[in-house]
N, C-alpha and C positions, 0 to 999 in steps of 0.2 A: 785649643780652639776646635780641634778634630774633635775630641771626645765631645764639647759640647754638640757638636751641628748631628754628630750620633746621637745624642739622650734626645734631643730634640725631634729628630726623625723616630725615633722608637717610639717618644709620646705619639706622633703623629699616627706613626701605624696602629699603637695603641687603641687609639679613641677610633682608627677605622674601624678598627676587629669589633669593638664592643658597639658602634653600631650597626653593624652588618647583623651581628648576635641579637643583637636587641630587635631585631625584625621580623616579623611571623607574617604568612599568607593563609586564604582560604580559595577554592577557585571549585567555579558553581560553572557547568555544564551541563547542555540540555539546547531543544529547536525553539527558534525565536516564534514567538504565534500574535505577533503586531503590540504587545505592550510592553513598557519600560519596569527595572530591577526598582527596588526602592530600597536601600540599604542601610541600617542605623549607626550612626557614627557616633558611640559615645566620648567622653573625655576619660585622657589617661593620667596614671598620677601627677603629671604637670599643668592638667588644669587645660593644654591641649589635644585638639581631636586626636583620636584614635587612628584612621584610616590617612595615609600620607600619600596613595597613590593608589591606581588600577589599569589593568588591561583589558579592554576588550578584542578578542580574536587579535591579542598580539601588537593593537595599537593603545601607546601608554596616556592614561589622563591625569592630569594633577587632579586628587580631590579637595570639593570646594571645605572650604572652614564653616561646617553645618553638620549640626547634629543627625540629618536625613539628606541620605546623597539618594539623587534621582539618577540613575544610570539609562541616560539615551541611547536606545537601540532603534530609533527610528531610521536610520540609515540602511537599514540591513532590511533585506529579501527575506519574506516569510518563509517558512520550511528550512530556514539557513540555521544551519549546527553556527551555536556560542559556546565560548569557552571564557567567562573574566572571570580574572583574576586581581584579587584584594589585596593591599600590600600594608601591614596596620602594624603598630608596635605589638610588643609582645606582651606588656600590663593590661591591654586592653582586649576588648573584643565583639567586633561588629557582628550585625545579625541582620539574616534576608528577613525582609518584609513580609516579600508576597511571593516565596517558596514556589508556589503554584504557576507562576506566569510563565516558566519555561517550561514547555512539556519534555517529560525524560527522553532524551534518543534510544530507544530500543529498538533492534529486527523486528521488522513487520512476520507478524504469525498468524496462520487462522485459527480460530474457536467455534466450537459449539455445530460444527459442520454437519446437517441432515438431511432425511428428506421425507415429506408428511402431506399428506393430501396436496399431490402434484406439485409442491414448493419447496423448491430446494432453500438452504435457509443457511445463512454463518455468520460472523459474527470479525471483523478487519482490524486487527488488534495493529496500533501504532502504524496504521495508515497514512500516506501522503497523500496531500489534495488531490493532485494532478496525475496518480497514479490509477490505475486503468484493470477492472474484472472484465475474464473472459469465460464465460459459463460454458464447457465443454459437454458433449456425450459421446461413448462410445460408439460407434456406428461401423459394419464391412468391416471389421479389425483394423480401425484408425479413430481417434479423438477429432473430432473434429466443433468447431465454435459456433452454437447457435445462438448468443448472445453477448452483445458488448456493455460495461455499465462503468458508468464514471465514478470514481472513487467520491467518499464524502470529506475526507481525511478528517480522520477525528483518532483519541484513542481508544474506544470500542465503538465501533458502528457495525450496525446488525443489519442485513439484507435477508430480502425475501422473495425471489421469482420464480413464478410457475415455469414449467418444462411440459415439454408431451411425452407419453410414454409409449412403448411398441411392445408387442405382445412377446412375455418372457421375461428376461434379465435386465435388466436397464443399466447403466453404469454411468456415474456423474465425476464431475471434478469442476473445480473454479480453480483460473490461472490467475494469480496479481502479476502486475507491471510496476513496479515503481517510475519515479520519474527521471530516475537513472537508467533505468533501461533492466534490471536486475531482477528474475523473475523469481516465484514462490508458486506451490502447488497446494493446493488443500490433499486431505487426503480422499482417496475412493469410496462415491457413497453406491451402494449396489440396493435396489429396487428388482424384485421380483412382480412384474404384473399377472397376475392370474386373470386372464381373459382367452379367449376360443379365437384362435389362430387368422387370421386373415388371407383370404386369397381373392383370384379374381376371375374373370371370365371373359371372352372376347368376342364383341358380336361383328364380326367380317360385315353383315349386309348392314348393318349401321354406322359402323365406324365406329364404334367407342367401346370401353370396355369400363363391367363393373365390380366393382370392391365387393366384400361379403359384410363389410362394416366402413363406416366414413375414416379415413385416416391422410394422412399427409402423402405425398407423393411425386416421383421424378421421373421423365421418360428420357432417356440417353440413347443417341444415334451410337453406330459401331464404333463410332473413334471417342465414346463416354461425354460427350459434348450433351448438356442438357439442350432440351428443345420442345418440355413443356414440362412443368411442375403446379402445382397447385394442394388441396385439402378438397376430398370428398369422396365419394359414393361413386359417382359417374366422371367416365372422361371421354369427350367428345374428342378421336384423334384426325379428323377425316381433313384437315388441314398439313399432314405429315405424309410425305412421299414412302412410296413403297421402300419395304426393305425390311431388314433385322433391325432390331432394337432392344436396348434393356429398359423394365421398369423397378424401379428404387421405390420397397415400400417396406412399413413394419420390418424393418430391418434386414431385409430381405433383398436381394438380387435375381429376378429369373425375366428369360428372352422372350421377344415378342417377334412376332412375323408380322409384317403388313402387306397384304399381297394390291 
């Protein structure tokens, strides 16, 4: 009777092993971008489907008895990393659809980064939506952000925005943000402007002082507190209390007396 209840449990373990054996997966990874997998489920040599089960992100579904399984992903948050997995016999063998609907998860990189008649220009390879450019230049030996632009998230999106330039060297960079907080720099684009130097001159019995060409500009009390900036030629100061002062121009730093 022992020996029996032994051959009987060996068959048992048997027929487990060989269908454990008999089971083959495939598992398709990539960001969900708001449409559903479509997956072909053919029949295997017994004349039943192929695909007997799937995961997605880890939660198991029976699959249905159809030659075309529609894998619902509408639950899931755009931008959100998928991961299902196919669990089909092994005579058999299903096939995506529609390849294309999950975009590949790849590091976000920059491309094509320049700069050409005042437009700095790149190119946001594997982009998230909600991820954040910050147009940087060199300025007083510190980076500093003259423009914020909102990601398009796509996987190659090409941007274009003008910049001013100051007389001399120029130095640019774009900072990305991800929507994790995770940051990437482009690399350093360097601009040489050849133009005739900028200064200015102070007229005491007027109060204002003028530029030698129109440019952008900042007037800082002693403690570097702005307390007028603007873009031009002339700056009317005759609303600013006597004192020192610095003005912030073409990249440049030099002191001002107001008597």
């Amino acid at each position: 009777m022992q020996n029996f209840t032994k051959l009987i449990l060996a068959l048992i373990c048997g027929l487990f092993i060989v269908n454990i054996a008999s089971a083959a997966e495939f598992v398709i990874k990539g960001i969900y971008n708001g449409k559903n997998l479509y997956i072909h489920n053919p029949h295997n040599e017994d004349e039943d489907f192929c695909i007997t089960e799937f995961y997605v992100n880890g939660v198991r579904f029976t699959a249905p008895k159809s030659s075309a399984i529609d894998v619902d992903l509408s639950h899931l948050l755009a931008e959100t990393n998928v991961t299902i997995k196919v669990i089909h016999t092994e005579v058999c063998e299903p096939k995506l659809m529609n390849m294309n609907v999950l975009r590949k998860n790849q590091e976000f990189h920059f491309s094509a980064v320049e700069f050409s008649k005042n437009q700095l220009s790149w190119i946001g390879k594997g982009e998230q939506k909600h991820g954040v450019y910050f147009l940087e230049t060199f300025k007083h030996d510190s980076w500093a952000t003259v423009k914020v632009i909102n990601a398009k998230g796509g996987l190659n999106s090409p941007y274009a925005e003008e910049l001013s330039l100051h007389t001399g060297i120029n130095k640019f960079r774009v900072r990305y943000v991800n929507s994790h907080g995770k940051i990437f720099f482009s690399n350093e684009v360097v601009y040489f402007a050849n133009r005739a130097k900028i200064s200015f001159l102070i007229n005491d019995t007027e109060n204002n002082l003028t530029f030698s060409a129109q440019t952008k500009y900042e007037i800082q009390n002693e403690n570097r507190q702005v307390v007028m900036k603007g873009e031009g030629e002339t700056v009317d100061y005759s609303q600013l209390v006597a004192g020192n002062y610095y003005v912030v121009y073409d990249n440049k730093i030099e002191k001002m007396s107001i008597k």
